[in-house]
C-alpha positions in Angstrom: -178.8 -45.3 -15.5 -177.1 -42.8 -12.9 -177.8 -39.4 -13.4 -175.5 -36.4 -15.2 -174.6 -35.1 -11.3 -174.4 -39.1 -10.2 -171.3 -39.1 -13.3 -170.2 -36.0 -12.2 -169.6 -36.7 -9.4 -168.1 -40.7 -10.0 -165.7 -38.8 -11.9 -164.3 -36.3 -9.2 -164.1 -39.1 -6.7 -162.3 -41.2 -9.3 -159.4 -38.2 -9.6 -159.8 -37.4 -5.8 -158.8 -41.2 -5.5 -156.0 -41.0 -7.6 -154.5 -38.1 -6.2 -154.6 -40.2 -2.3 -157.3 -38.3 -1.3 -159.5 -40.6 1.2 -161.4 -38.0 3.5 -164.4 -35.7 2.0 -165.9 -33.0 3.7 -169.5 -32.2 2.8 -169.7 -28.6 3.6 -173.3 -26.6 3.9 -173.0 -22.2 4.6 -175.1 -21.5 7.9 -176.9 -18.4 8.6 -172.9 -16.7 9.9 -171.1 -18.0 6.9 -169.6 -20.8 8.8 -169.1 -24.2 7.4 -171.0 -27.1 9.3 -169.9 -30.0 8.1 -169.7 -33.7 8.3 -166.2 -35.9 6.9 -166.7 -38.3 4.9 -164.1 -41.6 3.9 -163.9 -41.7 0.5 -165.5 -44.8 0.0 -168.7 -43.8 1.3 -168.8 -40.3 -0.6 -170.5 -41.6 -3.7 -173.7 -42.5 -2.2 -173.7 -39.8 -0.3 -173.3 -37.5 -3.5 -175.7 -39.5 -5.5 -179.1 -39.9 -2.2 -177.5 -36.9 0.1 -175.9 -36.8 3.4 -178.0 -36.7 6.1 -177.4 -33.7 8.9 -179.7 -32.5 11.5 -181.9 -29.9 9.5 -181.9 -26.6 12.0 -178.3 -26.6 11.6 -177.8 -23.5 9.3 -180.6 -21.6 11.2 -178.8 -21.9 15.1 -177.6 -18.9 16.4 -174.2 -17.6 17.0 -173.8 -19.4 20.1 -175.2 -22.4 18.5 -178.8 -22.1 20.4 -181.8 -24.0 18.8 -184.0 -21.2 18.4 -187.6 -22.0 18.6 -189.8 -20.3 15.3 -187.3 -20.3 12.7 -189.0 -22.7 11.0 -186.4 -26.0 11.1 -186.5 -27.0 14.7 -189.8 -28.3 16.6 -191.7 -27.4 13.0 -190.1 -30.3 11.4 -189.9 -32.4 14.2 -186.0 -31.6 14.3 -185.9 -33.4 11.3 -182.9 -34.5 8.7 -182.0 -32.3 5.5 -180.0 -33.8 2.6 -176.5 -32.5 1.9 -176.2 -32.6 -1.7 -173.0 -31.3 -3.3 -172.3 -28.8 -5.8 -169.9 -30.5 -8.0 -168.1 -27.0 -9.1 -167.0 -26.2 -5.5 -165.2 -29.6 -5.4 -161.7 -28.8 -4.1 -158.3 -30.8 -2.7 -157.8 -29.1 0.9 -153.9 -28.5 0.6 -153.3 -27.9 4.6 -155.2 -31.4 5.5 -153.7 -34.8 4.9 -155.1 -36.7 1.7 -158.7 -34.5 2.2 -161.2 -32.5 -0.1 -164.2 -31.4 0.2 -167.6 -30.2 -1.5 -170.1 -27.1 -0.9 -173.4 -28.5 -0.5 -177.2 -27.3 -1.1 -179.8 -29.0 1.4 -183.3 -30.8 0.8 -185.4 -32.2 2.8 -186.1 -36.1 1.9 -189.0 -35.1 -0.9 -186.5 -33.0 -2.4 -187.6 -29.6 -1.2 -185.1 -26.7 -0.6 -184.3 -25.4 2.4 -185.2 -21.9 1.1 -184.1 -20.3 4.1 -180.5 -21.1 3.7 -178.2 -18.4 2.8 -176.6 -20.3 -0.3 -180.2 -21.1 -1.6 -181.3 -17.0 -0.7 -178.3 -16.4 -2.9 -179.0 -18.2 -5.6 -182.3 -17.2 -6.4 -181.6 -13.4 -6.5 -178.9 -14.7 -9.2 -181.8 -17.2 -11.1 -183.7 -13.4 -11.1 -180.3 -11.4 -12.5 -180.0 -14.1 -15.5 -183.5 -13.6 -16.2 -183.3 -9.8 -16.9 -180.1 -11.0 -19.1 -177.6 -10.3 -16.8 -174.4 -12.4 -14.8 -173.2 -10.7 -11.6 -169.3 -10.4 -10.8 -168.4 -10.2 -7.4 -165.5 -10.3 -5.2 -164.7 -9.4 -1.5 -162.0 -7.8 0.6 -162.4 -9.5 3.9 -160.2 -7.8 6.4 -159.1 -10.1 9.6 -157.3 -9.7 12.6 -154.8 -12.5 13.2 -154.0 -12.8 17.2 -152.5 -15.0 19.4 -154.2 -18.5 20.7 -155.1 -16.1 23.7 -157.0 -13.5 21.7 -154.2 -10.8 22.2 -153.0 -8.7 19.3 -149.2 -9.4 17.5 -148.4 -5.9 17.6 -150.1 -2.6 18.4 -149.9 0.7 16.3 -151.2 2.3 13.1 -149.0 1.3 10.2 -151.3 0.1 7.5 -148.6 -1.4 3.9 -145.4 -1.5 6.5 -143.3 -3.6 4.6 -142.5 -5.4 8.0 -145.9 -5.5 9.4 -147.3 -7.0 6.2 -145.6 -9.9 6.4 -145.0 -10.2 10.7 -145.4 -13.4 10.6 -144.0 -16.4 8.6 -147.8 -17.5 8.6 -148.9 -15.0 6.2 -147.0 -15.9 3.7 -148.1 -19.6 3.8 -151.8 -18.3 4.3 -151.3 -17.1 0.8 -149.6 -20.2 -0.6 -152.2 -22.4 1.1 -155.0 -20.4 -0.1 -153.8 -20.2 -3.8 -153.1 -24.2 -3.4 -157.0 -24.2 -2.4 -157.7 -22.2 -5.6 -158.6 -18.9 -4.1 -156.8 -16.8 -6.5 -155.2 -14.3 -3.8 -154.2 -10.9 -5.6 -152.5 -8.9 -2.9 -151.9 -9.3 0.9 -151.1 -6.4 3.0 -151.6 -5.4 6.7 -154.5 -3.4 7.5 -155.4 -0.2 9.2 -154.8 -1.3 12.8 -152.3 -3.3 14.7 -152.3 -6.9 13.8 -155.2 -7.0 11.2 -155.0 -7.9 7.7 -156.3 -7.8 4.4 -155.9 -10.7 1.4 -158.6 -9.7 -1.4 -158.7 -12.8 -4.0 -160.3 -12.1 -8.0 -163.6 -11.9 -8.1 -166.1 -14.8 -9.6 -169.2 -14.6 -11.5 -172.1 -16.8 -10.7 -171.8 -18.7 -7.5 -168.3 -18.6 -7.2 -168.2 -14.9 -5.8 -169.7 -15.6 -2.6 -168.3 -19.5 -2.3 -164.8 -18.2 -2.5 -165.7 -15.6 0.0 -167.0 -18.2 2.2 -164.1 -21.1 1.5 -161.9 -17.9 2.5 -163.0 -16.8 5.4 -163.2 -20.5 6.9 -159.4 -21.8 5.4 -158.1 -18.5 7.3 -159.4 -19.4 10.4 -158.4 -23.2 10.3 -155.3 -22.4 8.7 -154.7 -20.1 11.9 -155.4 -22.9 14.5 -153.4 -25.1 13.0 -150.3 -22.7 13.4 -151.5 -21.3 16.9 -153.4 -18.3 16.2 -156.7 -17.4 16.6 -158.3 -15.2 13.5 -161.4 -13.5 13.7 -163.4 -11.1 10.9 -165.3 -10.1 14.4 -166.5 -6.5 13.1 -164.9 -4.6 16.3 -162.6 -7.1 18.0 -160.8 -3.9 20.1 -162.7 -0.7 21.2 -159.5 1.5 20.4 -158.6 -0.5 17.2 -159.9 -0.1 13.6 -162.9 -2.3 12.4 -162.6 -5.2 9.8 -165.0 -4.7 6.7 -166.1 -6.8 3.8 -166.2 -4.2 0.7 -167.9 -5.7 -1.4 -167.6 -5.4 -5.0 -170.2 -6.4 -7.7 -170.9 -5.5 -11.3 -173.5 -6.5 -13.8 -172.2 -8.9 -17.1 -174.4 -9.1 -20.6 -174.9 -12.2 -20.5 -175.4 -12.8 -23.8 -172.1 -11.4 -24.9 -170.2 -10.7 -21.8 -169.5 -7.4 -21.5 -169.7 -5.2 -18.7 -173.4 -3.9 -18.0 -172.3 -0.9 -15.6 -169.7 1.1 -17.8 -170.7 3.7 -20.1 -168.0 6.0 -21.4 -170.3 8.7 -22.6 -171.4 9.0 -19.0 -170.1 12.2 -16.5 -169.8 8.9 -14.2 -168.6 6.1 -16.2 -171.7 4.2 -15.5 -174.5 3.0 -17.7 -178.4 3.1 -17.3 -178.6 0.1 -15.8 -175.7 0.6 -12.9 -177.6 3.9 -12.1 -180.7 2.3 -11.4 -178.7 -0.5 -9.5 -177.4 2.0 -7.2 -180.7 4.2 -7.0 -182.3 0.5 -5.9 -179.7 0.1 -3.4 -180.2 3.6 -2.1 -183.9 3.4 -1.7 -183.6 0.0 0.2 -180.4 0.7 2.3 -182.0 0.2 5.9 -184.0 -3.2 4.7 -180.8 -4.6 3.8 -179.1 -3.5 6.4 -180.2 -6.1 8.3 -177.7 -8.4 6.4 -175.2 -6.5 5.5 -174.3 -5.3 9.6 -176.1 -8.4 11.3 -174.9 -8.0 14.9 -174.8 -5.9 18.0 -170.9 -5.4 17.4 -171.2 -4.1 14.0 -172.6 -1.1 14.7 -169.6 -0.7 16.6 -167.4 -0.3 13.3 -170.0 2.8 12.0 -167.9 6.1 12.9 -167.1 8.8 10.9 -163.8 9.1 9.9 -163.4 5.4 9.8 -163.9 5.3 6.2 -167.5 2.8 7.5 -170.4 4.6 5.7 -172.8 6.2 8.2 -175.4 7.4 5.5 -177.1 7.0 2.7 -174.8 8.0 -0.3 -172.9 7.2 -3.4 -170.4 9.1 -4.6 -166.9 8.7 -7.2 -164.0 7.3 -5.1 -165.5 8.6 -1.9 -164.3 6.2 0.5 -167.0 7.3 3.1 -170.1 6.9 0.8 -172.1 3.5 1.3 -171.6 3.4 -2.3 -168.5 3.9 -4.3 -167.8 4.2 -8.3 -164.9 1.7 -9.0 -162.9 0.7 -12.1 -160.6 2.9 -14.3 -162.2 1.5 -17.7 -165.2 1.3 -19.2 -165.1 -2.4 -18.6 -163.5 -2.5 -15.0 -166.1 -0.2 -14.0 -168.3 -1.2 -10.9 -169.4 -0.3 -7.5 -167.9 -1.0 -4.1 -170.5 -1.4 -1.2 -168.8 -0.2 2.1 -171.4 -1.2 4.5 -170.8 -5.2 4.6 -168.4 -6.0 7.8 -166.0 -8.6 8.4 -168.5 -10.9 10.1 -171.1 -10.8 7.6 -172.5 -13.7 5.9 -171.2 -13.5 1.9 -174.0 -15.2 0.4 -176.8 -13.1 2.1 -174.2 -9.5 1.6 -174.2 -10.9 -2.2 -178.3 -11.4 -2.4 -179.2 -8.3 -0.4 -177.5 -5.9 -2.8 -178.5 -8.1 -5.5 -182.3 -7.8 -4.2 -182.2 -4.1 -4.0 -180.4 -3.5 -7.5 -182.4 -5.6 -9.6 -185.6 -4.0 -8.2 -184.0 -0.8 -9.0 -183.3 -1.9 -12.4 -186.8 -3.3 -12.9 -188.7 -0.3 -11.1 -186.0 2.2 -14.0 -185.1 4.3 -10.8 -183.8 7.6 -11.5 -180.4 8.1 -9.7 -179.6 10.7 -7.3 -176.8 13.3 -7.7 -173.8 12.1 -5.7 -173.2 13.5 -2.1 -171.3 16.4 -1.6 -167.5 14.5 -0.8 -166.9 13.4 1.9 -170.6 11.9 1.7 -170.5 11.2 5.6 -170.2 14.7 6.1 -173.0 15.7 3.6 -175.8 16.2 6.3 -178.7 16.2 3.9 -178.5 12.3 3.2 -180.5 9.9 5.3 -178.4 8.4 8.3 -178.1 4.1 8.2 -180.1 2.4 10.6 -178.3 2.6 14.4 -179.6 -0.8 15.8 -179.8 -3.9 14.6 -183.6 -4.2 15.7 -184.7 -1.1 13.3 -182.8 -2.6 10.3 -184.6 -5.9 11.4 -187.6 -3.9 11.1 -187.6 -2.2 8.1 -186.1 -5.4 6.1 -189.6 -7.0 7.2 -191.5 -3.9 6.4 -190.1 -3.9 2.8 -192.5 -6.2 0.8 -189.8 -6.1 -2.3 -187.0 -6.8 -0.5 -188.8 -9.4 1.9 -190.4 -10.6 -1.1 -187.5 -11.2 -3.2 -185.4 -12.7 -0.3 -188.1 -15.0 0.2 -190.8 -15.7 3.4 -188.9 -18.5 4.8 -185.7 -16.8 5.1 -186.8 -13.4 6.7 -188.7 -15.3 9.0 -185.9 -17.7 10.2 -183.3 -14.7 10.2 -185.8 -12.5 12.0 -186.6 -14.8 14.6 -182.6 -16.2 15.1 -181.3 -12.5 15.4 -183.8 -11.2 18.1 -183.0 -14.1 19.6 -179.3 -13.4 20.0 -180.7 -9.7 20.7 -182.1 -10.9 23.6 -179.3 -12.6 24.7 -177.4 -9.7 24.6 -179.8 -7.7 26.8 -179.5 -9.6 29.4 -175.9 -9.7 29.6 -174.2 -7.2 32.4 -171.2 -6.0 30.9 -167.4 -5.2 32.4 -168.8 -1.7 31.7 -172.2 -1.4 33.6 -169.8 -3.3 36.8 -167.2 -0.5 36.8 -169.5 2.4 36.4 -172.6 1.7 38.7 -170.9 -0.8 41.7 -169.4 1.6 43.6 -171.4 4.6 43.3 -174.6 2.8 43.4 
């Protein structure tokens, strides 16, 4: 007898079929938040859905330049073994831009049916298995900022004139970014350009569950096919352009009851607005602000986005409407209120942004942490708060020093993240830059 998910999924490829749909994409999150994935004619989808579609199993740990990267756990260890796509029927979704196509996140065993618990969508998921034991269901949505440029990397236009009416919408493309992204079931709420020349920002409603960081992901990709497709290049690179504004990924999250719904964080009898359990959220993401910092600023280039006066947090702060505190009080209600993490950047992986500020609250809220007083505004400017880690190796550092955070996160992944980012690190080091060439050659 097939299984509920064997149905399940019968039944989406029977409505996929009717609608002319005849290619599936089985899509798995890597380690960046790209989608690897395999396509899939429609005949052939159901048993794939119901045994799992094989794909080399070091995939999601490679690093950014694709590099198999020895120690993290899915390469040489496993004898660079097969995983198991398996899909999540909920993500399944009619891609509008391609002809007669769909697609599926998926989730990844290995052929005895163990998780990969190293992957970012499995990391993700546990923190929210631990949120729904302590009786709560996280909300979360994202405002990923972009630039969009031309196939040769150069920017549309140059100047500061963030909500032009004419730069907003430059382009024909943005407006059928936002049709094809609503088509795709995105929900897009406003779209607007950005703070710098030729970037943009398209925030979409926020999800509870899994859907906050799937959206997030399915966003980030469409934008960037979409973008090919017309000839553009788009990139949520953190600092694309020294002398041009960084992209961020704010990152918005509140606490639901679950058993009745309402909003955990807002408390109207509060000097704040917040409850009990969204102080000790914050106070939990204060106290483990450099071990997560690891994931939410994951590369050389983000730490290229942290300046004052950027409105990028540079310490270790919360504060009402502060635009420069790591932490900032949202919502005008009771029941809108929430907080708005500044520190995530444009690059960053949703699902492992999502879990690390979901690791940090929850152990605030299970540890009852008392919170702080709220810098003095601006918070970048209050000197008496702990700076944010400045390299990518100390927040490396202190995530694996942090036996909570490490611990909730899981061994697996801090290993296979650890071991993947140095990695790149060293790459890095050993690059000679445009910089070091005009400045020593001559004189030396």
């Amino acid at each position: 007898m097939a299984t509920d998910t064997t149905t399940g999924a019968a039944q989406v490829l029977d409505g996929w079929r009717a609608q002319g749909i005849r290619f599936v994409r089985f899509e798995l999150p890597d380690m960046h938040g790209t989608s690897r994935s395999k396509m899939v004619p429609i005949e052939r989808a159901y048993g794939y859905a119901e045994s799992g579609l094989n794909m080399y199993g070091g995939v999601a740990v490679l690093d950014s330049r694709s590099d198999v990267v020895g120690g993290t756990l899915y390469h040489e260890e496993v004898a660079y073994g097969d995983q198991l796509l398996l899909p999540d029927l909920d993500t399944a979704a009619v891609v509008p831009w391609r002809e007669a196509t769909a697609r599926w996140i998926c989730d990844s065993t290995w052929a005895d049916g163990t998780p990969l618990e190293a992957l970012p969508r499995r990391v993700w998921r546990k923190q929210l298995e631990r949120a729904r034991a302590l009786g709560y269901e996280p909300l979360i949505g994202y405002e990923p900022e972009f630039y969009l440029l031309t196939a040769d990397q150069e920017l549309l236009f140059e100047g500061y004139h963030i909500f032009n009416v004419t730069r907003n919408t430059y382009v024909p493309f943005i407006q059928e970014l936002v049709e094809q992204l609503n088509a795709y079931g995105l929900e897009v709420i406003t779209a607007n350009c950005e703070y710098a020349g030729s970037q943009w920002e398209l925030p979409c409603l926020p999800l509870r569950g899994m859907g906050g960081p799937d959206r997030c992901f399915s966003f980030k990709n469409a934008v960037k096919e979409l973008a090919h497709m017309h000839g553009y290049t788009a990139t949520f690179m953190s600092k694309p352009f020294a002398d041009s504004a960084g992209s961020g990924l704010h990152t918005h999250v509140s606490l639901l009851n679950a058993a009745e719904g309402g909003n955990a964080f807002g408390d109207g009898s509060d000097v704040a607005g917040i409850s009990a359990a969204c102080r000790s959220f914050i106070a939990g993401n204060l106290r483990h602000a450099a071990s997560i910092y690891a994931l939410l600023a994951p590369t050389v280039n983000c730490m290229k986005r942290r300046r004052t006066h950027t409105f990028s947090p540079t310490n270790v702060s919360w504060g009402l409407e502060d635009r420069s505190a790591l932490i900032r009080i949202k919502g005008g209600t009771t029941e809108s209120r929430h907080i708005e993490h500044r520190a995530p950047t444009g690059l960053s992986n949703p699902y492992l942004v999502g879990a690390a500020i979901l690791a940090a609250g929850l152990t605030g809220i299970e540890d009852g942490l008392e919170l702080e007083p709220a810098a003095h505004p601006p918070a970048e400017e209050d000197e008496s708060r702990t700076k944010l880690p400045t390299s990518v190796r100390e927040s490396l550092e202190a995530l694996e020093a942090d036996e909570r955070i490490a611990g909730a996160l899981g061994e697996d992944f801090v290993t296979a993240y650890g071991v993947m980012r140095r990695h790149e690190l060293s790459r890095f080091d050993d690059h000679v830059t445009d910089w070091e060439r005009n400045e020593y050659v001559e004189i030396y």
